[in-house]
N, C-alpha and C positions, 0 to 999 in steps of 0.2 A: 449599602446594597444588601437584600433580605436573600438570605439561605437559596429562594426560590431563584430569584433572578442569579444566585450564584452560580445555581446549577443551568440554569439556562444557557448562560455565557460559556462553562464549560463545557458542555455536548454542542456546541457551535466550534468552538475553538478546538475541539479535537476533530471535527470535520476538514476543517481550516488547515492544520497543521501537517496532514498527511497529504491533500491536493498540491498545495502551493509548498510542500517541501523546504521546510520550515528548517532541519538541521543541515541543509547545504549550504542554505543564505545565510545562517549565523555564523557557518564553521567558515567563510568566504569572508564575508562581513564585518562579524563582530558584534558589539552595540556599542552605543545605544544603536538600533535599526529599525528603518518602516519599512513594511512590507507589504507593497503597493500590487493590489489585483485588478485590472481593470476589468475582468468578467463582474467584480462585484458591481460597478458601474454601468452595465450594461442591464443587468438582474434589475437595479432601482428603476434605470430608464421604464423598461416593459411594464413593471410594478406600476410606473408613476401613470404610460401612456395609457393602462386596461383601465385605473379610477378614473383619472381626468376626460374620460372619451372626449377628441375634437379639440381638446386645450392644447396650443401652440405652445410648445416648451424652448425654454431660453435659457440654457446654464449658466448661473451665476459665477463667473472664471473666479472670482475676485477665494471662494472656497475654498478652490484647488486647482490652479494652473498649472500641474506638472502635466506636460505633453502626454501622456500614459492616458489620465482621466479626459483631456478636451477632443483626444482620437475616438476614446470610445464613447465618448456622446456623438462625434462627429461621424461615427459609423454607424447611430443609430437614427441616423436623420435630424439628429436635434439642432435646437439651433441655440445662441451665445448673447447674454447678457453682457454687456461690456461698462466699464465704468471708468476707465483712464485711457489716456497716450498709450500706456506700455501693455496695456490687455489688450489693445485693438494690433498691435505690433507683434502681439504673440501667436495672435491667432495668424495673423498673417505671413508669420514664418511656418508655420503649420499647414501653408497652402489651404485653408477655408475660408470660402466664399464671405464676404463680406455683409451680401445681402439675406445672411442668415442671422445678424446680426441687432442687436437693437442698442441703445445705449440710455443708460438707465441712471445715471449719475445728476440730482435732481440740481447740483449747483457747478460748474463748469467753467472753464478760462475760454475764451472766444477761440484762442488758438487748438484749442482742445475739439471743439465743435468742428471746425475748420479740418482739421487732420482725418476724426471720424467719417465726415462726410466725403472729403478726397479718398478715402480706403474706400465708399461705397455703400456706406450707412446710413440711412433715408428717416429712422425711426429715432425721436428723441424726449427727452423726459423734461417736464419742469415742475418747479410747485410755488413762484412767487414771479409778481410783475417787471424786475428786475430779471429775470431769467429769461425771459419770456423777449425781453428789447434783444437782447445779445442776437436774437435770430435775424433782424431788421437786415434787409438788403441782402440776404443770404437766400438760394435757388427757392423756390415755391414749390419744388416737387416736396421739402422737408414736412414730415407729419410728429406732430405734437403729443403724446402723453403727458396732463396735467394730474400730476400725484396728488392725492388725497391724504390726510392725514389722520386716522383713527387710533385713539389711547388702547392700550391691551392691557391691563393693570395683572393677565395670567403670563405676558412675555416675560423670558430671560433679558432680553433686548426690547427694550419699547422703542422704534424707533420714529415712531411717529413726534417723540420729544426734539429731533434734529430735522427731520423733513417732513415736507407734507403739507397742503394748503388745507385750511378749516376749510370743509364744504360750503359753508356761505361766503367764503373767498372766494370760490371755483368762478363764477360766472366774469369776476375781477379777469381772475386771470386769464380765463379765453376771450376776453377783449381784447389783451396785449399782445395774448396769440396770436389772432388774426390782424391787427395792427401791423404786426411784423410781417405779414404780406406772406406768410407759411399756412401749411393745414394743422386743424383740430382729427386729431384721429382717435383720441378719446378720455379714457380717466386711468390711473392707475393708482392702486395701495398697496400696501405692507402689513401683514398686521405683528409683527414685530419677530423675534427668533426663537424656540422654543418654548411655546404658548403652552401650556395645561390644560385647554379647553378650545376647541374648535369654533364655540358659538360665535368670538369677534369675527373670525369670514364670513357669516351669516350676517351678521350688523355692517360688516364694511363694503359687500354687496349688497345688499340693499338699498345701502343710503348711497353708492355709486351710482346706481343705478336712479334713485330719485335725482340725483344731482344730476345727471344726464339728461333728464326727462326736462328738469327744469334748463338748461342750459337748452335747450331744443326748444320749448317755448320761446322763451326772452332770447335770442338772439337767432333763431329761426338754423342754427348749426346742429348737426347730429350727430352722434358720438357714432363710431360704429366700432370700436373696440374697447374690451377694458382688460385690462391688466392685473391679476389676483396675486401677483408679488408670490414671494417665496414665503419662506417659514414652514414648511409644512417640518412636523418637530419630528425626532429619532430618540428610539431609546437607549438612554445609556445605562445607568442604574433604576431609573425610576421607570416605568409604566408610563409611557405618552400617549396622545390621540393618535390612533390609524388613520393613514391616508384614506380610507373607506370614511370613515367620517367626516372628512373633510370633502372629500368628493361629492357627498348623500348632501351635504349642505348645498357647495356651490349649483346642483342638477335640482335640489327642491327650489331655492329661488329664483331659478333662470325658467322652471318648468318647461312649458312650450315658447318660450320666447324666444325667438332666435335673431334679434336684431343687433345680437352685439357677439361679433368673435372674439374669444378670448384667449389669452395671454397670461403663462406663469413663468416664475424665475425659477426657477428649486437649484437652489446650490447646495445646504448641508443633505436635504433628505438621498441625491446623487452621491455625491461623495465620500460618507462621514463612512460607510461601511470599508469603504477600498482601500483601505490603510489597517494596519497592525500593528503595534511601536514593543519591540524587544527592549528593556534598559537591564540594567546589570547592578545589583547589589555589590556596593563599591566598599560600605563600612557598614555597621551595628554600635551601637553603645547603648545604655542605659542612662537614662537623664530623667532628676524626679520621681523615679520608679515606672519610668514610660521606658518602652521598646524604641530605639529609634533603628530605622534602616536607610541608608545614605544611596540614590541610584545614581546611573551616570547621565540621566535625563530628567532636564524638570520645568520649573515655571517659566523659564528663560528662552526653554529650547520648544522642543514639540507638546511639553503639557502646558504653552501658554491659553492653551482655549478656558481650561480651570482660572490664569489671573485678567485675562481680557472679557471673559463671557459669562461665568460665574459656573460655567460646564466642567462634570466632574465622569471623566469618562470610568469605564471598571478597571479594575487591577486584579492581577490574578497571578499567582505562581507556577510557570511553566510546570513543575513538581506535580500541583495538584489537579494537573488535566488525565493523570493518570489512576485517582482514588477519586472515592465517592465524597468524602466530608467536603460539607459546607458551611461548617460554622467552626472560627476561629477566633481567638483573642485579638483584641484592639492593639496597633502599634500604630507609630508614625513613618511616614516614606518622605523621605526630605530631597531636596535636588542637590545639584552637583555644586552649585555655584556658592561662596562666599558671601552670602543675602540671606539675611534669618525669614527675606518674603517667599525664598525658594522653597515650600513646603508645599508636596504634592498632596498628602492627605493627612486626616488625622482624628487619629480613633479608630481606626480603617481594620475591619476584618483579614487578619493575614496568617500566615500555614509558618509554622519553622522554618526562618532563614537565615541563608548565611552568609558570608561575602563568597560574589562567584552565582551564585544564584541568578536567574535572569526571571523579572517580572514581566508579565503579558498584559497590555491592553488593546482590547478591539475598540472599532467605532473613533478613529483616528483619522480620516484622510480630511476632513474639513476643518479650518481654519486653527491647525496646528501648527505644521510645518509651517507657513506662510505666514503667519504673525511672530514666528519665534525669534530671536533675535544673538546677537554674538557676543552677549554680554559674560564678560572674564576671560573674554578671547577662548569660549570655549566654540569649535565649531558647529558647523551644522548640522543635524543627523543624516545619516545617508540614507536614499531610500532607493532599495532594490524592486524592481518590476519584474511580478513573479510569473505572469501569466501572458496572453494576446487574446484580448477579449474577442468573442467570435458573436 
């Protein structure tokens, strides 16, 4: 992380610290601890509705399912992304509507489908022939999203490598659709997690859009939605594309067209603010003539987004939200766990520490906590809800 964006992080994070009251929850708490805002969840929402004007939003739960961030989408009128039995069972202990609902998981257990649709879920995804039978003999009010698959070669995540029908599949696969005696309601992609460059939305609406066009000839069916998947990326230490960029895309090739409503997921760019992760400087030694610093959170726990995603969020010493320098010597921050893979960073810009010390990282509420795991029997981190988004 460069001096510039150091300082960035810090005049945000000393805003941060005095709002959401920062030394109650630790002096209550402890660490390691998240420190969960759901105003900041509300802030992306507006953010995301004033680019996308008109785009149906659908929170990706699978992000961050703690009840805190699905309230405050759900108070923002949005609506849920779903992709298992236990997201759809979550929302529905949450008392929200079902038919706010889409379900987005392109490969599926019949019982899975079946469950989804008794909650009240109308809208579903597929991307192979095989997927597509599973709906056979099942209500004909169901409407179809056939997922496209485009390469991002600037994604963290390409997922178009796991799901996604080739576009000259597509027309395959809405034969099987309408076989199965369901609606075609249109096309959906991804263009993968943390892109570099905006231009793949541009390529992957486009050729959705051609694929539409042709599936409208040759089998006389109309798309009338398409689906622009999530990914819209957040910065952590690097510099990403603005949602203004990505919006300037989708509104340049849709221009005056208005024949297709559309549909986004955004799970990290919602989320990934709303969270704060405190960890606590546990040990120090010197190995090889390297600094090491040992925290009580790491790959295992809340920083699994750095070994599942290849995301490296900032780190910062509570200490130095209080001085101006920004440039410090390279050490290592290792995790708590018994795993020479538990190494949170390395070479990493950091201030004199010592045990006792509490590190800060923002841009934490997405797919940290929720992928982390209880490996060494160490628990979970706890996460205190500092605010009531309004």
């Amino acid at each position: 992380m460069n001096p510039s964006m150091r300082s960035r992080w810090c005049d945000a994070l000393r805003a941060d610290a005095e709002r959401q009251n920062w030394a109650a929850l630790l002096a209550e708490y402890g660490t390691p601890l998240l420190i969960l805002d759901p105003a900041k969840v509300v802030e992306q929402y507006r953010r995301l509705t004033r680019a996308l004007r008109g785009v149906e939003l659908h929170y990706a739960v699978k992000a961050a399912p703690h009840p805190a961030v699905l309230n405050a989408v759900a108070g923002c009128g949005g609506g849920f992304d779903v992709a298992t039995t236990a997201e759809v069972d979550l929302l529905r202990s949450l008392g929200i509507a079902m038919n706010r609902c889409i379900h987005t998981h392109p490969v599926k257990k019949v019982a899975d489908i079946g469950h989804a649709y008794r909650a009240g879920i109308r809208t579903f995804v597929v991307d192979n022939p095989a997927e597509a039978q599973k709906f056979s003999g099942l209500p004909a009010d169901i409407e179809i999203l056939v997922r496209l698959a485009f390469a991002n070669p600037y994604a963290k995540s390409d997922l178009s490598t796991k799901f996604g029908a080739d576009p000259a599949d597509a027309e395959l696969v809405v034969k099987h659709v309408l076989n199965a005696g369901v609606q075609l309601r249109g096309f959906s992609f991804h263009v993968g997690s943390q892109g570099s460059s905006a231009e793949p939305f541009r390529t992957a609406l486009r050729a959705t859009i051609e694929t539409a066009d042709h599936v409208h000839r040759s089998l006389g069916v109309a798309a009338t939605t398409i689906d622009i998947g999530g990914g819209f990326p957040v910065t952590y230490r690097e510099e990403m594309p603005d949602i203004g960029d990505i919006a300037a895309i989708v509104h340049d090739v849709l221009g005056s067209d208005r024949r297709f409503g559309l549909i986004a997921e955004p799970g990290r760019f919602l989320a990934a603010s709303s969270m704060t992760l405190f960890t606590n400087v546990v040990g120090t030694a010197l190995r090889g003539g390297r600094v090491w610093h040992y925290l009580d959170d790491g790959l295992y726990g809340s920083y699994s987004n750095i070994l599942t995603e290849d995301v490296h969020p900032p780190l910062l010493a509570l200490s130095e939200l209080s001085c101006a320098q920004t440039e410090y010597p390279p050490v290592t921050l290792g995790g708590p766990t018994c795993d020479s893979v538990d190494v949170v960073a390395r070479d990493y810009p950091m201030p004199p520490l010592r045990v006792g010390d509490v590190v800060v990282s923002p841009m934490m509420g997405a797919y940290t906590a929720v992928t982390s795991s209880r490996f060494n029997g160490i628990p979970e981190t706890p996460v205190a809800v500092c605010a009531v988004a309004s």
